[in-house]
Structures are given as structure tokens and as C-alpha cells.
C-alpha positions as a Markdown table, in Angstrom:
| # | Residue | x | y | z |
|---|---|---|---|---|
| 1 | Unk | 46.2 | -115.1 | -83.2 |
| 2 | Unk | 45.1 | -111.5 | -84.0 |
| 3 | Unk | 42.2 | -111.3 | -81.0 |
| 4 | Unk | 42.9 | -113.3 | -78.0 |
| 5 | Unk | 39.9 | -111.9 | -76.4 |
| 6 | Unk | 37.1 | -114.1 | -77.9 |
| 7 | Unk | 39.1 | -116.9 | -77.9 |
| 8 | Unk | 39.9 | -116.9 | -74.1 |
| 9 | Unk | 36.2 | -115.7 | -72.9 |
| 10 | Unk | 34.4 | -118.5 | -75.0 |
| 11 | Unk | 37.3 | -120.8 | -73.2 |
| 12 | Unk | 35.7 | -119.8 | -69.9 |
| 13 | Unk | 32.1 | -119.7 | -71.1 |
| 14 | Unk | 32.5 | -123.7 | -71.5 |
| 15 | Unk | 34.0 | -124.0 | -67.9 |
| 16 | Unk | 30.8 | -123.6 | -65.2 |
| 17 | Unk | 32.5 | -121.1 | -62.9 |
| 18 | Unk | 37.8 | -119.2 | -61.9 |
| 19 | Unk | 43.3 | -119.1 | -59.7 |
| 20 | Unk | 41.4 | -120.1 | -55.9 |
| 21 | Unk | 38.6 | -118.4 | -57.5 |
| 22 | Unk | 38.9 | -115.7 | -60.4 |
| 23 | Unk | 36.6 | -113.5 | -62.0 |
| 24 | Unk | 37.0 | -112.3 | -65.4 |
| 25 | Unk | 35.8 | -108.3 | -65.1 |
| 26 | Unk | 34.6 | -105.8 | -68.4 |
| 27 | Unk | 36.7 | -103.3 | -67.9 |
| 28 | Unk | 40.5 | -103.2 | -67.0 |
| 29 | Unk | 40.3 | -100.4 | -64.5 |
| 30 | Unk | 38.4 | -103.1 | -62.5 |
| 31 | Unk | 40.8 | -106.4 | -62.6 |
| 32 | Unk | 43.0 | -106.8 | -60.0 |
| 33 | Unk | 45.6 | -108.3 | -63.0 |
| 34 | Unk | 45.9 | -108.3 | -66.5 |
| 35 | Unk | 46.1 | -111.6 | -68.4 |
| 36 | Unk | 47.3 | -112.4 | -71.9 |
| 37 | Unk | 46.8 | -116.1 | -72.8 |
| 38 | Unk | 49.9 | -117.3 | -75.3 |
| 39 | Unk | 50.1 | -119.6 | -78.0 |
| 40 | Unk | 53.0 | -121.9 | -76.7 |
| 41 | Unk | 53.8 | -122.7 | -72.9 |
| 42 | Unk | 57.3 | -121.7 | -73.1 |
| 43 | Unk | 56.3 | -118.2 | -73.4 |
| 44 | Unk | 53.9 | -118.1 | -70.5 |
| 45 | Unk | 54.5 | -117.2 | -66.6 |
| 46 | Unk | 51.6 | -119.7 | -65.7 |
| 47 | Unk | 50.2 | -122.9 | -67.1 |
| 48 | Unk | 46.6 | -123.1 | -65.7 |
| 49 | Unk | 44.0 | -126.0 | -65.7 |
| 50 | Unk | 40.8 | -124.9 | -65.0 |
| 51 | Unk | 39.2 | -127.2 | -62.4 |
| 52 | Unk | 35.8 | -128.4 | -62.1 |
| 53 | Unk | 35.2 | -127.6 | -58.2 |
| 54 | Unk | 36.4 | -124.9 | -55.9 |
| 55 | Unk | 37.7 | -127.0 | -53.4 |
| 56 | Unk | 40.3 | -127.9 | -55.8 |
| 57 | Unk | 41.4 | -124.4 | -56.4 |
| 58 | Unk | 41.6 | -124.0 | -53.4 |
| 59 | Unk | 45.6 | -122.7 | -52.0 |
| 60 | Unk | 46.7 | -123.3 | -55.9 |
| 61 | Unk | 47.4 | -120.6 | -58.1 |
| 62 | Unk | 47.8 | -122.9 | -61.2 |
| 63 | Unk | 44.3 | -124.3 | -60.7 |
| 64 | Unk | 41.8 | -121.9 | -61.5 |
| 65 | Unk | 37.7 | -122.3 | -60.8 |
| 66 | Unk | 35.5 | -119.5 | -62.5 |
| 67 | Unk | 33.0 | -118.5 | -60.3 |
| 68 | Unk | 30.1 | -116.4 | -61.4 |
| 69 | Unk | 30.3 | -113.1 | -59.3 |
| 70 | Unk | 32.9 | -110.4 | -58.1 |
| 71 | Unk | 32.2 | -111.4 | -54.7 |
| 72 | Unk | 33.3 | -114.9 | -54.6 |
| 73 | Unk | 36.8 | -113.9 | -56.2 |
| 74 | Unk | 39.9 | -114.3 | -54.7 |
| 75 | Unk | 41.1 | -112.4 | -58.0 |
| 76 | Unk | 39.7 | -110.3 | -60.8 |
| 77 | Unk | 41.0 | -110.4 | -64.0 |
| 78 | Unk | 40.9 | -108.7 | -67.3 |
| 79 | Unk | 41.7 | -110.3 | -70.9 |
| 80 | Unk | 44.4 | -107.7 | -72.7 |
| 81 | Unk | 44.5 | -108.0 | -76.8 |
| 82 | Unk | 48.3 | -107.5 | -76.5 |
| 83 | Unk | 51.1 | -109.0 | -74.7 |
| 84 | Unk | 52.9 | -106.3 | -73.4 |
| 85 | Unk | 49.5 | -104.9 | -71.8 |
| 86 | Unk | 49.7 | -108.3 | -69.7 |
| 87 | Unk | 50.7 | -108.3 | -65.8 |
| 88 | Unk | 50.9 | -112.1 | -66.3 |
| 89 | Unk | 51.0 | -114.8 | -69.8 |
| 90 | Unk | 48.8 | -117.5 | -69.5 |
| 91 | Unk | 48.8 | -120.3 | -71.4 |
| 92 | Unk | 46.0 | -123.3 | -70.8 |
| 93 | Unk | 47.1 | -126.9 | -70.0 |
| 94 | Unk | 44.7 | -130.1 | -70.7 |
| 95 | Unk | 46.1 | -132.0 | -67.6 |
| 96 | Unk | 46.1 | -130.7 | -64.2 |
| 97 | Unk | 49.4 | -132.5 | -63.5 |
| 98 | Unk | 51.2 | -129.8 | -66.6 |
| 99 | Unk | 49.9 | -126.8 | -64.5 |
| 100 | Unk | 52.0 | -124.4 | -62.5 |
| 101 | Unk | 54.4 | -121.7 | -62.7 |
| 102 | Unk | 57.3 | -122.0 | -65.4 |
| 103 | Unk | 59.9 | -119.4 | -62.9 |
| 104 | Unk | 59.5 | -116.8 | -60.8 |
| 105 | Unk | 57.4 | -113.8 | -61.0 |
| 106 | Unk | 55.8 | -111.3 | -58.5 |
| 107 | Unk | 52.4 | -112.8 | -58.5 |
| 108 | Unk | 53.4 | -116.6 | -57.5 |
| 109 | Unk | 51.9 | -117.4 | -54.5 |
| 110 | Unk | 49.5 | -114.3 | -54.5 |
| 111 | Unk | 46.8 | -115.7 | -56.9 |
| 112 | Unk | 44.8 | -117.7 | -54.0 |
């Protein structure tokens, strides 16, 4: 629980390409939004699944479908060590039907 960081890019390394479509970035001055991935649902804004296609991203902001450059992103993100560095708390479902927002926050609707 001490380094999120490695944890949450070899989580993406093991999906083939990102909320629509998100692109993690390497430097925070670059990401559109912070993320922090959690260790228990109830503490996160957003339970994501990561999809296997883009269409299925597509208009969702729970569903998320890495893609492999900037260009193709409808966001850019950036992976904070801490929580309070976080514009949004992630946490990762295993079933598509568990993702979505858990209340409201500024970026509902804003991530596709």
C-alpha cells in the first residue's frame, strides 16, 4: 500500500490499450486529471472496468480503454503516490456491471 504507482501502471501494462479513451502521461503537469487508485470501493469516486474495445468505452466514464498515444485520448491522466494529490479515487472492479460512479463529483459525465 506504500507505492500505488507500480501497482496501477503494471495494471494497465496487462490491458492492450484507456474512461472513452485515457492516456496515462509521465509527468503531472501534462494529465488532464490526477488519479489515485484505492484499496476498498467505498473510498473511491469511481469504480472503473477496463474494457477490451473502444467502442465499449465509448459515452461511459466508468469504462475505460487505454489507448497507446496522447492523440487518441479523450483524457490524460497521471498516477499520484498520495491520496490527497488525487483529482479523482479510483478503485478497479472485475465485472463491468460493478463500474460507475459511487456519488457525485465534478468530473461525472466529463471523462468521455
Amino acid at each position: 500500500m506504500i507505492n500505488k504507482v507500480p501497482t496501477a501502471v503494471a495494471l494497465l501494462a496487462a490491458i492492450p490499450a484507456l474512461a472513452g479513451n485515457v492516456y496515462v502521461v509521465d509527468y503531472e503537469s501534462q494529465a488532464d486529471l490526477t488519479v489515485y487508485v484505492v484499496d476498498y470501493e467505498s473510498q473511491a469516486d469511481l469504480s472503473v472496468y477496463y474494457v477490451d474495445y473502444e467502442s465499449q468505452a465509448a459515452g461511459e466514464d466508468a469504462l475505460w480503454y487505454m489507448v497507446d498515444y496522447e492523440s487518441q485520448a479523450d483524457v490524460t491522466i497521471y498516477f499520484v503516490e498520495y491520496e490527497s494529490q488525487a483529482d479523482l479515487n479510483i478503485y478497479v472492479v472485475e465485472y463491468e456491471s460493478q463500474a460507475g460512479w459511487n456519488g457525485g463529483h465534478p468530473w461525472q459525465g466529463r471523462l468521455h
